[in-house]
C-alpha positions in Angstrom: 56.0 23.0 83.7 59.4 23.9 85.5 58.9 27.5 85.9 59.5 29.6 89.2 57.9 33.1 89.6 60.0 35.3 91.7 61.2 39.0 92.2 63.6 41.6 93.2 65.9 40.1 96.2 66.8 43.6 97.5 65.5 46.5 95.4 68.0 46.4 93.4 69.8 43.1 92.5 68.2 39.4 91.9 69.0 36.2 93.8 67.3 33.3 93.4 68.4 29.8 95.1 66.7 26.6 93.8 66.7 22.8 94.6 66.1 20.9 91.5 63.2 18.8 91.8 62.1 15.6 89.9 59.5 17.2 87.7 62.5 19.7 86.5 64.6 17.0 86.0 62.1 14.8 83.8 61.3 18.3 82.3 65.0 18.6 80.9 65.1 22.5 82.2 64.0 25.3 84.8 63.0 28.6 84.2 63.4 31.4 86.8 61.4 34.3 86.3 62.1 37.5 87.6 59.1 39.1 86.7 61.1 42.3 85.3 60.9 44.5 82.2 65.0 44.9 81.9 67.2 42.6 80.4 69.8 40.8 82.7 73.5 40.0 83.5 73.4 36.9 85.0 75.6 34.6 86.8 74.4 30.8 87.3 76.5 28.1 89.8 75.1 24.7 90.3 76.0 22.5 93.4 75.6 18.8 93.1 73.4 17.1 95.3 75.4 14.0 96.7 79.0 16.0 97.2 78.2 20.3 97.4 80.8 20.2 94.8 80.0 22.8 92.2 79.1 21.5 88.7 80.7 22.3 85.2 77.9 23.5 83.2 79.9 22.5 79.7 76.8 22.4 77.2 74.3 23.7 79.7 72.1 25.8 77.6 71.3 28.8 79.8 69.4 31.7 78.0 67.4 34.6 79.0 63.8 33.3 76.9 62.1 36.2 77.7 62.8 39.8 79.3 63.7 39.0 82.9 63.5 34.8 83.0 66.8 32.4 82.8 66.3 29.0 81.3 69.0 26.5 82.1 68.1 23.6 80.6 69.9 19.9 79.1 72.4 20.1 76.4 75.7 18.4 75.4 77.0 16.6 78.3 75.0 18.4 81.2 71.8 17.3 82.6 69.4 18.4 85.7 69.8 15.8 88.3 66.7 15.9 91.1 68.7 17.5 94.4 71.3 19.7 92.3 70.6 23.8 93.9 70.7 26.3 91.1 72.0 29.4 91.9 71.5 32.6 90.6 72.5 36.1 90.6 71.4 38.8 88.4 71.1 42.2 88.0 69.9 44.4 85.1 72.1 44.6 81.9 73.9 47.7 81.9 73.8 48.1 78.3 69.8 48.3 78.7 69.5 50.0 81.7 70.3 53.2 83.0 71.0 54.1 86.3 69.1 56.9 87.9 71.8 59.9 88.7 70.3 61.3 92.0 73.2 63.2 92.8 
């Protein structure tokens, strides 16, 4: 199973950074899990492995399967490639989560 179990980067934010390995890319997909209770705005950028060059994700199915986890996963045109580097930036979705005031 393609899953990785991480956390918070900061305290605040999440940042995860990924080389795709061969059992992800026999797999079809990788999950990062964030281990959170929020819901989050994401942003994923994928670097090919035999240029840097970063990768158009057209048909990449990238979803959010569970509370705090991004999937990105085969679909259409795109596919994992063992040596590709996933990454990720989230933080929680503002239209979930509320900001302390500590003002």
């Amino acid at each position: 199973m393609s899953t990785i179990v991480t956390g918070l980067t900061n305290g605040v934010s999440f940042g995860y950074k990924h080389t795709v390995t061969t059992t992800d890319a026999s797999d079809g997909y990788v999950t990062i899990n964030f281990q959170t209770t929020v819901s989050l705005a994401y942003q994923v950028m994928i670097l090919t492995a035999s240029t840097g060059a970063q990768k158009v994700l057209t048909g990449a199915l990238i979803t959010e399967p569970g509370t705090g986890q991004i999937k990105i996963a085969n679909g259409g045109s795109y596919t994992l490639v063992a040596g590709d580097v996933i990454h990720i930036s989230a933080v929680p979705n503002s239209s979930v989560y509320t900001y302390e005031d500590r003002t």
